[in-house]
C-alpha positions in Angstrom: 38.3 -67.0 -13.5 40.7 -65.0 -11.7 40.3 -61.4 -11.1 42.9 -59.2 -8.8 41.8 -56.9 -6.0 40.4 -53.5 -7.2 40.3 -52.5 -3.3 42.9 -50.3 -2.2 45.7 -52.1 -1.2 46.4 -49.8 1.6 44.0 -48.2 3.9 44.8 -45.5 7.0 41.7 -44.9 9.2 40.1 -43.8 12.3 37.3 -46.5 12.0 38.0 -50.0 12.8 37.8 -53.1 10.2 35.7 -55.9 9.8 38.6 -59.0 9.1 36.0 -61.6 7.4 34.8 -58.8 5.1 38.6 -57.9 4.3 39.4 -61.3 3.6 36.1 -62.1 1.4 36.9 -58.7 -0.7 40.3 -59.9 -1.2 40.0 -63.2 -2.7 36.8 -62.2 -4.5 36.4 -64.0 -7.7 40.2 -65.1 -7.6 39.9 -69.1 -7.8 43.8 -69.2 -7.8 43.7 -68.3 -4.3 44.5 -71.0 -2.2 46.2 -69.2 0.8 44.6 -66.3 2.8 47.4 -65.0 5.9 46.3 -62.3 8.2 47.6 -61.1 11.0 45.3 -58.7 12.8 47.5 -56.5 16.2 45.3 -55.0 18.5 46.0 -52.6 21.8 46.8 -54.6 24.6 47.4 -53.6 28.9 50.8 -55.2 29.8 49.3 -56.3 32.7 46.5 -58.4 31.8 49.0 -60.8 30.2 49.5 -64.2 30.8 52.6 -64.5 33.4 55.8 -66.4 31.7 55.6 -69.7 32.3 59.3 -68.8 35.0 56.4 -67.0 37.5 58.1 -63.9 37.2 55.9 -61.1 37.1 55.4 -58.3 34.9 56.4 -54.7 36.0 55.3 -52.4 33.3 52.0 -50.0 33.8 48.9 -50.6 32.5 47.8 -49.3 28.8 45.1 -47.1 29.1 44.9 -45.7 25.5 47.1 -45.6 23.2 47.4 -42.5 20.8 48.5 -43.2 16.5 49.5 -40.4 14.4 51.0 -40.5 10.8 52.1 -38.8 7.8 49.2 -38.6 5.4 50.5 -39.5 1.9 53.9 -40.0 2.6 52.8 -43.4 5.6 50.3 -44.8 2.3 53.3 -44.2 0.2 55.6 -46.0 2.5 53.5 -48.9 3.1 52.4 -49.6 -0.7 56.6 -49.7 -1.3 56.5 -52.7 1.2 53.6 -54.4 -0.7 55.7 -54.0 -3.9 58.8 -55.3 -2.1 56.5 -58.3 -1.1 55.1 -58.9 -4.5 59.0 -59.4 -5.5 60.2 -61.4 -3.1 56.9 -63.8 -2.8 55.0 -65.5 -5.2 51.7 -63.6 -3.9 48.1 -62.8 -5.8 47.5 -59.8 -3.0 47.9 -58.1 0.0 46.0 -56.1 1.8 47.1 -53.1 4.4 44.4 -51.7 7.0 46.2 -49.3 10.1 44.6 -47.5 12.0 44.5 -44.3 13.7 43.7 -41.8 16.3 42.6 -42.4 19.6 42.6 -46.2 20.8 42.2 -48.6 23.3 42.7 -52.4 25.0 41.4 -54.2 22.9 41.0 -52.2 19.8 42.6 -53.3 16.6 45.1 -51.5 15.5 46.5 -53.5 12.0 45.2 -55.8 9.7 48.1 -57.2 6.9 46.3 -59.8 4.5 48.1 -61.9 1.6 46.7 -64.2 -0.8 48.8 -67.0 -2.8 48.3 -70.1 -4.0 50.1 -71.6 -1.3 50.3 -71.0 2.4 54.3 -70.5 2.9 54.1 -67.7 0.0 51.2 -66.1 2.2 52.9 -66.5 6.0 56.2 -65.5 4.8 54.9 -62.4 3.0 52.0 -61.6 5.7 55.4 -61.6 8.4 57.2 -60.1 5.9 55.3 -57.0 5.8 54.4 -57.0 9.3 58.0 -56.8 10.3 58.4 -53.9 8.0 55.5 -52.0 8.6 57.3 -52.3 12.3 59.8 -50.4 11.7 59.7 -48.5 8.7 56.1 -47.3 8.4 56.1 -43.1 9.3 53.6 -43.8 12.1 54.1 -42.7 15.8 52.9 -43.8 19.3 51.9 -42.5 22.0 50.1 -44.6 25.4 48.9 -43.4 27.7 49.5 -45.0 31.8 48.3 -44.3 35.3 52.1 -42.8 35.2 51.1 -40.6 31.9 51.5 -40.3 28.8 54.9 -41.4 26.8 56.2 -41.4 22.8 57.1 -45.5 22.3 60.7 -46.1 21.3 61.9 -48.3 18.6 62.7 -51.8 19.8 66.1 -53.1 18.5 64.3 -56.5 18.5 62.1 -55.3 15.5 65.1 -54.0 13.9 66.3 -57.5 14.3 63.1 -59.1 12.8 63.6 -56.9 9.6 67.2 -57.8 9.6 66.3 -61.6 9.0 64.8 -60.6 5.5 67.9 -59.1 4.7 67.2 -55.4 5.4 69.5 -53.1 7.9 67.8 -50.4 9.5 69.5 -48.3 13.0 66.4 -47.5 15.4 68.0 -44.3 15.6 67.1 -43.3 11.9 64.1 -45.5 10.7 61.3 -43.6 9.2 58.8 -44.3 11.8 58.9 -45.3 15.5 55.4 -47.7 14.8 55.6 -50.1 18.1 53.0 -52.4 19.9 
């Protein structure tokens, strides 16, 4: 028996998530699934990192809190675009879009992507897939907040370059949101 998720497939909230009951609600009733990918990002301080394995050391300030604001409408509309783009270029049953909100801090989570497929490469591909466009075109904007104060995050051209791999162009400058963590 295989039935397809009747969740939303895209979620923005102030509350956090519960990843096994995600997961469970995603592949409910579908035997087909074979493959369940998530990636859950959460808040992290810079400085309780591990030090790179050279022994330099890490100069950036401490996280306090970190501050998420979006679009309502227009960020769900964004997002459910990038699960249809998935759904194209992957042979994927589902995916499943939690981000959160509002007010957070180390070690909160902030995103939850989850894909089902029958296989696992359909479900890591499409789970990075989407995480690397969520980075950078997802209308969603962050603030942190530092013993220094508090400052917007810029886009990375790294994540521009992880969307780039998947074929997709996008200039920092101009992408719809400036999502970063």
């Amino acid at each position: 028996m295989t039935t397809h998720q009747t969740l939303p497939r895209v979620s923005i909230q102030t509350e956090d998530f519960d990843l096994t009951a995600v997961v469970n609600a995603l592949r409910a009733g579908d035997h087909s699934v074979g493959a369940v990918c998530t990636f859950v990002g959460t808040v992290r301080d810079r400085n309780v990192v591990r030090p790179p394995a050279d022994g330099s050391v890490a100069a950036e300030p401490s996280v306090l809190s970190m501050e998420l604001e979006h679009y309502p409408g227009m960020t769900e509309k964004a997002i459910e675009d990038m699960i249809d783009e998935a759904h194209r270029r992957f042979d994927i049953f589902g995916a499943r879009v939690i981000h959160r909100i509002g007010l957070l801090q180390p070690p909160d989570q902030i995103v939850l992507v989850a894909v089902t497929s029958a296989h696992r490469g359909e479900s890591f591909k499409a789970c990075e897939f989407l995480m690397d466009y969520l980075k950078t075109q997802a209308p969603f904007w962050k603030k942190e907040q530092t013993a220094a104060g508090a400052q917007w995050v810029d886009a990375r051209v790294s994540d521009d370059a992880a969307l780039a791999r998947w074929g997709i162009q996008v200039n920092s400058n101009t992408s719809a949101g400036s999502h970063r963590g």
